[in-house]
Residue frames as qw, qx, qy, qz and C-alpha x, y, z in Angstrom:
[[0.337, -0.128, -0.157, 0.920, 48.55, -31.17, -105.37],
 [0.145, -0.349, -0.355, -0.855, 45.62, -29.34, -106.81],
 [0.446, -0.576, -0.648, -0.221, 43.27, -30.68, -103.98],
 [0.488, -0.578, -0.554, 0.348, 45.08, -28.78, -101.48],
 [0.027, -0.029, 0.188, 0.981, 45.13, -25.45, -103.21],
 [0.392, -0.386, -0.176, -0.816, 40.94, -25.87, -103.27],
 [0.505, -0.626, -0.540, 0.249, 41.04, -26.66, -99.74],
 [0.487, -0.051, -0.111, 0.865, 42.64, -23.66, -99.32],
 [0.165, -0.119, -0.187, -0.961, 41.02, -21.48, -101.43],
 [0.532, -0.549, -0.506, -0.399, 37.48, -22.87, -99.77],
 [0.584, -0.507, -0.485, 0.407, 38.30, -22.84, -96.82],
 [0.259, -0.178, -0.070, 0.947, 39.75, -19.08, -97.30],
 [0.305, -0.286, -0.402, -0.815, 36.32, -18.14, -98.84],
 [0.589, -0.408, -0.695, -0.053, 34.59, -19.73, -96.29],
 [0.366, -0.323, -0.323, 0.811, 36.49, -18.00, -93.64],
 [0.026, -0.071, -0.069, 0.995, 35.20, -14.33, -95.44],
 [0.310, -0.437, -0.214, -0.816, 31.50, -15.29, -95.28],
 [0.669, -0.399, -0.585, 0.226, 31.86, -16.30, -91.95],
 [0.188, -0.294, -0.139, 0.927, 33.39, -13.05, -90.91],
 [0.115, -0.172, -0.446, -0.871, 31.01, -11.65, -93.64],
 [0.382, -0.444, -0.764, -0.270, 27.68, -13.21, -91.64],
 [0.514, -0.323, -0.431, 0.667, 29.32, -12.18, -88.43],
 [0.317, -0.427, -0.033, 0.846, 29.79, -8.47, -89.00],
 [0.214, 0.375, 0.568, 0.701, 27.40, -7.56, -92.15],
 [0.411, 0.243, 0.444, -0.758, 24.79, -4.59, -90.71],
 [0.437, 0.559, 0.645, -0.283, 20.97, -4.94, -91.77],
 [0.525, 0.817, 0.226, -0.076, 21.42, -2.70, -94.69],
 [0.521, -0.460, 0.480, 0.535, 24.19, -3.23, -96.64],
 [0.638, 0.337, 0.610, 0.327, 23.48, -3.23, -100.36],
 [0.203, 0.971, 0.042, 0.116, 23.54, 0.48, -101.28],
 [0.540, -0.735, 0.402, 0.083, 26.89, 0.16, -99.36],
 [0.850, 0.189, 0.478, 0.112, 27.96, -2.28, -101.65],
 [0.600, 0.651, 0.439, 0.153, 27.12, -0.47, -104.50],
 [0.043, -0.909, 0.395, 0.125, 29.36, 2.78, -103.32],
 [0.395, -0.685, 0.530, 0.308, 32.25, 0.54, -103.64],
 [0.542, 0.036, 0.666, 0.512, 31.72, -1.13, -106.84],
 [0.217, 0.738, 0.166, -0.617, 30.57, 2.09, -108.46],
 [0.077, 0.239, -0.787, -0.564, 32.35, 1.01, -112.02],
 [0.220, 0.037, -0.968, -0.115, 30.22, -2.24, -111.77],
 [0.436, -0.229, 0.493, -0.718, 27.09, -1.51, -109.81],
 [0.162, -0.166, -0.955, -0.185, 25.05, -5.05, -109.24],
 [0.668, -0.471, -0.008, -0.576, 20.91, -5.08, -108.07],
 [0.332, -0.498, 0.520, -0.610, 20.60, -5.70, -104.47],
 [0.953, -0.054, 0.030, -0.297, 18.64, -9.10, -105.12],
 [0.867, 0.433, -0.235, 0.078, 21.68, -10.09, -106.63],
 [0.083, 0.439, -0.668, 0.596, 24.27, -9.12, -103.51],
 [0.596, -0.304, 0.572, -0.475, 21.88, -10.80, -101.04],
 [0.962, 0.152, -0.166, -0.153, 21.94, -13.94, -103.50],
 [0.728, 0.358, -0.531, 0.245, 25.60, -14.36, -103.34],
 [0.231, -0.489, 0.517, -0.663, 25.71, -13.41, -99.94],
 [0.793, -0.100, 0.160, -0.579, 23.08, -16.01, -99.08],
 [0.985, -0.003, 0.174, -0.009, 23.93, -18.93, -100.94],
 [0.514, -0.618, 0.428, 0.414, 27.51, -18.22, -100.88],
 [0.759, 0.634, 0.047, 0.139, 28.26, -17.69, -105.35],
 [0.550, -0.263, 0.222, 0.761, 31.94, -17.11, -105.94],
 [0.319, 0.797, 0.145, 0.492, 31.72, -13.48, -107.59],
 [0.544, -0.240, -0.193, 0.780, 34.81, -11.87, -106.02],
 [0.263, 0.312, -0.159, 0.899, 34.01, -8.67, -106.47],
 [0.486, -0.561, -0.004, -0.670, 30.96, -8.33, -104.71],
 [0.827, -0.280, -0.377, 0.308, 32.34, -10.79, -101.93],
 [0.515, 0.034, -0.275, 0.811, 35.32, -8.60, -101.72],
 [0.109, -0.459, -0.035, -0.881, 32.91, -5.55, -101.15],
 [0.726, -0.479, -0.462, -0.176, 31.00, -7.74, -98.93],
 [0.795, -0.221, -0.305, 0.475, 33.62, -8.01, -96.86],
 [0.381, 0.126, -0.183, 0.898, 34.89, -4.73, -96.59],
 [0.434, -0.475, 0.006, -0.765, 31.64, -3.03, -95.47],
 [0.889, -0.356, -0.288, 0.008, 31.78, -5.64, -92.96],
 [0.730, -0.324, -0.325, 0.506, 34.52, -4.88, -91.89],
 [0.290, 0.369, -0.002, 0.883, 33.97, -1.27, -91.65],
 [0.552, -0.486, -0.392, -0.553, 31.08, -2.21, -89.84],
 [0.844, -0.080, -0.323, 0.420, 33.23, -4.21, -87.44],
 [0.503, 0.247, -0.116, 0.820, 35.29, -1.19, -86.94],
 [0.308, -0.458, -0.244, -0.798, 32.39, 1.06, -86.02],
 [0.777, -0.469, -0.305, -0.290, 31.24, -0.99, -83.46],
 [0.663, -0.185, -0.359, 0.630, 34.50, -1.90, -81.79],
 [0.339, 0.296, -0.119, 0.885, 34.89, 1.93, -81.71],
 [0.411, -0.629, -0.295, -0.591, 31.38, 2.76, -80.09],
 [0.836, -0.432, -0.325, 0.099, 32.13, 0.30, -77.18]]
């Protein structure tokens, strides 16, 4: 039973840096940093986990939302 809870959960991480690769702009790490303002990480370190895909949820989850704010932005231009 456990194997198909981490298919899940990989496959559901997988999905957000696929959407995350899709939809990140060119300069995103200062972006980042607004939203984990408690917690701020250096930029080497958001384009590592970004890159070689690390499981630190919160800067995923921030990944992801400037991505998809980025996402937004563009749909709206068009």
């Amino acid at each position: 039973m456990g194997k198909t809870i981490r298919r899940y959960h990989k496959k559901k991480i997988d999905d957000q840096f696929d959407f995350i690769d899709t939809w990140l702009p060119p300069h995103y790490t200062a972006s980042v940093n607004l939203i984990l303002k408690e917690k701020p990480k250096d930029p080497e370190y958001i384009r590592r986990v970004k890159n070689r895909r690390m499981i630190d949820t919160p800067v995923i989850d921030a990944l992801y939302k400037v991505s998809l704010f980025n996402k937004i932005q563009v749909e709206n231009e068009s």
